[in-house]
Backbone bond lengths (Angstrom), bond angles and torsions (degrees), N, CA, C in turn:
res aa  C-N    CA-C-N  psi(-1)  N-CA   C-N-CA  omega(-1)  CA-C   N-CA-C  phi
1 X - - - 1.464 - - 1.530 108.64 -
2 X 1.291 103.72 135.05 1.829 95.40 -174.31 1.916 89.48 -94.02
3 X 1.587 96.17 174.86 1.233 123.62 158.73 1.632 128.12 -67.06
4 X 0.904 109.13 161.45 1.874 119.87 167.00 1.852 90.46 -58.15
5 X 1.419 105.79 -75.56 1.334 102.34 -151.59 2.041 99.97 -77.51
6 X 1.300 128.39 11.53 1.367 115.54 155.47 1.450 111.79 -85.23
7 X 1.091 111.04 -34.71 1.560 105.06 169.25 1.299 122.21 -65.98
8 X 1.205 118.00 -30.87 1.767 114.91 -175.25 1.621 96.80 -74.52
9 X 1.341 110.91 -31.12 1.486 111.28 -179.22 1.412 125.09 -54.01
10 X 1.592 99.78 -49.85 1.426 103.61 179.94 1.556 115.73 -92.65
11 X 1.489 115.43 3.21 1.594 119.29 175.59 2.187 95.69 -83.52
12 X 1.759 87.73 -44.38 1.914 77.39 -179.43 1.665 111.39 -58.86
13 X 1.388 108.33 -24.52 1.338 104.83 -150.84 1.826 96.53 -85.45
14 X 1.182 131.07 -44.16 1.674 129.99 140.77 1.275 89.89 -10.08
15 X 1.585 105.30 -100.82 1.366 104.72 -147.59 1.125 131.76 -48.67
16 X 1.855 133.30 -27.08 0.793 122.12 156.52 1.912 130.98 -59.48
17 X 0.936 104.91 -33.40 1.528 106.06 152.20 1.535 136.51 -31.82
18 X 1.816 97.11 -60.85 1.610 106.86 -173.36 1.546 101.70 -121.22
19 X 1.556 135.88 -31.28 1.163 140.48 -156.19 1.635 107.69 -60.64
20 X 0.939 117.98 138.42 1.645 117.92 170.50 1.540 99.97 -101.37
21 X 1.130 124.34 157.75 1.555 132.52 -174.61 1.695 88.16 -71.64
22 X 1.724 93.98 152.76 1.266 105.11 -178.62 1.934 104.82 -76.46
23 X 1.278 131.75 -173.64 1.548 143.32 159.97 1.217 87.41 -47.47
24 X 1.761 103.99 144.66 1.270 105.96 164.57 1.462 127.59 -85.00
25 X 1.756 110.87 3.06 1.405 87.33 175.34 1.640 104.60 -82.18
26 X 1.201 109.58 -27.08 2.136 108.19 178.05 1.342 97.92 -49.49
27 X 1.461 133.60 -40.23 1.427 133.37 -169.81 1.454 100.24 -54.47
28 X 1.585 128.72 -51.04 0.983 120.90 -150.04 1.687 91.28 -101.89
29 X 1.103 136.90 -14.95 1.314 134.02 167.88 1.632 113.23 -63.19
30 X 1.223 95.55 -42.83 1.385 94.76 -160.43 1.633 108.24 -70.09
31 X 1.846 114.14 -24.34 1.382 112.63 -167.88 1.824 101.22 -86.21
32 X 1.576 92.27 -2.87 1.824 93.07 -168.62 2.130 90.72 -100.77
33 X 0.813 134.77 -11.20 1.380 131.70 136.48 1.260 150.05 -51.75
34 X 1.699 90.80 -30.61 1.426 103.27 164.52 1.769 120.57 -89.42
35 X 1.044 93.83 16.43 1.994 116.07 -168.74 1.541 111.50 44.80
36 X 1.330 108.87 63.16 1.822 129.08 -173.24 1.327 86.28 -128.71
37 X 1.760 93.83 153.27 1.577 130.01 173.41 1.312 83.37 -108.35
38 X 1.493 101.30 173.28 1.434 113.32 166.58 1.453 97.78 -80.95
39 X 0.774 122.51 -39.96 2.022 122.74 -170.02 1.662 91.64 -51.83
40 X 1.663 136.86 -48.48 0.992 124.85 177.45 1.405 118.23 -63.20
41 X 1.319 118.83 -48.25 1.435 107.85 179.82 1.409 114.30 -61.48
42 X 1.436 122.26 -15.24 1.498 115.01 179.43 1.781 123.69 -85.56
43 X 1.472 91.89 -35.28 1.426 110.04 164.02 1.737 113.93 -36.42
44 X 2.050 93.86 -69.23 1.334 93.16 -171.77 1.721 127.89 -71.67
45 X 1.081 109.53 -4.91 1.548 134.88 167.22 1.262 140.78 -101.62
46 X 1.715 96.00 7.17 1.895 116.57 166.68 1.607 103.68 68.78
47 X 1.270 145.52 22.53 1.564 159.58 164.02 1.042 124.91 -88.53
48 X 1.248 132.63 153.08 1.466 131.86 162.15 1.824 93.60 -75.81
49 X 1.388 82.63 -179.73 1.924 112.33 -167.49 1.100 87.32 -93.33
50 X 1.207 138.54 -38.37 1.656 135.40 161.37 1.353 116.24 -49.38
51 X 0.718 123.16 -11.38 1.508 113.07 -166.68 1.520 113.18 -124.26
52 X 1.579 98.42 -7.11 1.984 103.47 168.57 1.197 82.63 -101.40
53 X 1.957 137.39 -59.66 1.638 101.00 172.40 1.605 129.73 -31.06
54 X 1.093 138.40 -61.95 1.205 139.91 170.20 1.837 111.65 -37.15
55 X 1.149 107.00 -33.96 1.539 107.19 -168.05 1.584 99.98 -94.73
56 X 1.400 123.44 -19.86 1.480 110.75 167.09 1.640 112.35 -92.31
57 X 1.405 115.80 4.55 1.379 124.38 -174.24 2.060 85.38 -87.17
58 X 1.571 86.74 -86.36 1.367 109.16 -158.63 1.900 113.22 -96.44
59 X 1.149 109.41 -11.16 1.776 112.92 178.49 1.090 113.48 85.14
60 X 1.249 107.73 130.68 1.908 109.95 178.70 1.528 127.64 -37.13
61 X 1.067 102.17 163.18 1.555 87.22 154.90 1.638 126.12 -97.99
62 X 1.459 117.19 -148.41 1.355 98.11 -164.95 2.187 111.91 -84.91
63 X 0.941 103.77 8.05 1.945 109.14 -167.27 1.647 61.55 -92.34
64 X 1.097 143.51 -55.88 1.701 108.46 -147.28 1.408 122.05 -111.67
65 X 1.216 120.61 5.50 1.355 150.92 -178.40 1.215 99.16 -16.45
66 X 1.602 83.11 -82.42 1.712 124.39 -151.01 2.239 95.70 -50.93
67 X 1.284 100.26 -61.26 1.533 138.77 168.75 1.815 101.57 -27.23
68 X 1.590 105.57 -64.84 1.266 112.82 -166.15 1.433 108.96 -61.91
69 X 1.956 123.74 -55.45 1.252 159.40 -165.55 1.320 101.17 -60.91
70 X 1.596 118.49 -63.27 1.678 111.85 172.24 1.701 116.41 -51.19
71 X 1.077 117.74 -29.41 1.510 140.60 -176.15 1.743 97.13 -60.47
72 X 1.450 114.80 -49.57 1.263 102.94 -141.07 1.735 89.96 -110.23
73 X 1.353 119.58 -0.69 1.561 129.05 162.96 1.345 104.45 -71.86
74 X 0.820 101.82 -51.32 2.020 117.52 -174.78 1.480 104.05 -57.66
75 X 1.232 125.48 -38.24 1.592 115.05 -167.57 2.080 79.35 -98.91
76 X 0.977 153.24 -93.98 1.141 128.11 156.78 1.259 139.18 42.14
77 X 0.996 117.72 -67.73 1.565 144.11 165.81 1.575 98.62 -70.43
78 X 1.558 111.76 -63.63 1.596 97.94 -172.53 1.359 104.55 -58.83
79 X 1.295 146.28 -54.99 1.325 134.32 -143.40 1.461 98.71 -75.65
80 X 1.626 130.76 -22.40 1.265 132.56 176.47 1.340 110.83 -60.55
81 X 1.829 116.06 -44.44 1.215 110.04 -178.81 1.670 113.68 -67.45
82 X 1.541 131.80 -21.51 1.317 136.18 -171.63 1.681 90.38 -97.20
83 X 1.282 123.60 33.40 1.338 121.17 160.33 1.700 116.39 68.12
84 X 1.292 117.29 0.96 1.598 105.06 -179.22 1.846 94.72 -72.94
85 X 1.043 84.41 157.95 1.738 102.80 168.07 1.635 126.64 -83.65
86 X 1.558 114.93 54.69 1.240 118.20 -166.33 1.967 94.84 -91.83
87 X 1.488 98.61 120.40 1.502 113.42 170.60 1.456 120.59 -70.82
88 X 1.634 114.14 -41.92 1.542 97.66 179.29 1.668 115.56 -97.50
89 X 1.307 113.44 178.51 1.555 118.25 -38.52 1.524 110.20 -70.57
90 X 1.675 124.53 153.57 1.278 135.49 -137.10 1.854 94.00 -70.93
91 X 1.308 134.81 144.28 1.447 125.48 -173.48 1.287 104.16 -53.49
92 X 1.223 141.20 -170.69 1.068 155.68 153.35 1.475 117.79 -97.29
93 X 1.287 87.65 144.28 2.235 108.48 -165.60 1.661 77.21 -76.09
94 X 1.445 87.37 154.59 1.241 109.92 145.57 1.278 167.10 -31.16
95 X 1.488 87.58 -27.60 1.268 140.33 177.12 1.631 102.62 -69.18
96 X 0.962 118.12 -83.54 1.397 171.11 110.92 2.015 82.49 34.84
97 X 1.030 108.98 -89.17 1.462 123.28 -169.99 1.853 101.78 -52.17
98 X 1.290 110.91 -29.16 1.603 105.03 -170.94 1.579 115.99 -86.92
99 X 1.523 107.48 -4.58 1.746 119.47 173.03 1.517 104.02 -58.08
């Protein structure tokens, strides 16, 4: 039986593979759900606040991708568990979870 957090592992780790960043306004919804400023997400990710603006505008580049994408599954996942109806990226089958 896996864990909560082996599955989120290998759902981020997919997505960083194939996932394209969600719209940027979900980008910026999703970090304002998680009750974050950008100054926090930059803090905890060594960035200026400019530069997660830029990444909910236009998306990181590739040093923060991986960094940004697990970030934005994770708040994702939480708001799924508090019941909002967030579509990306789509859960993972079953299938999917038993690798």
């Amino acid at each position: 039986m896996t864990t909560e957090t082996q599955q989120f592992g290998r759902v981020a780790e997919a997505a960083h593979e194939t996932c394209d960043l969600p719209p940027p306004k979900l980008r910026r919804e999703l970090r304002q759900l998680a009750g974050l400023t950008q100054e926090d997400v930059a803090h905890d990710l060594g960035v200026s606040d400019g530069a997660v603006s830029y990444w909910e505008r236009r998306g990181p580049g590739r040093r923060h991708r991986r960094q940004y994408l697990v970030l934005l599954i994770r708040w994702a996942t939480d708001a799924r568990a508090l019941g909002l109806p967030v579509l990306w990226p789509a859960p993972p089958s079953e299938t999917e979870l038993q690798k």
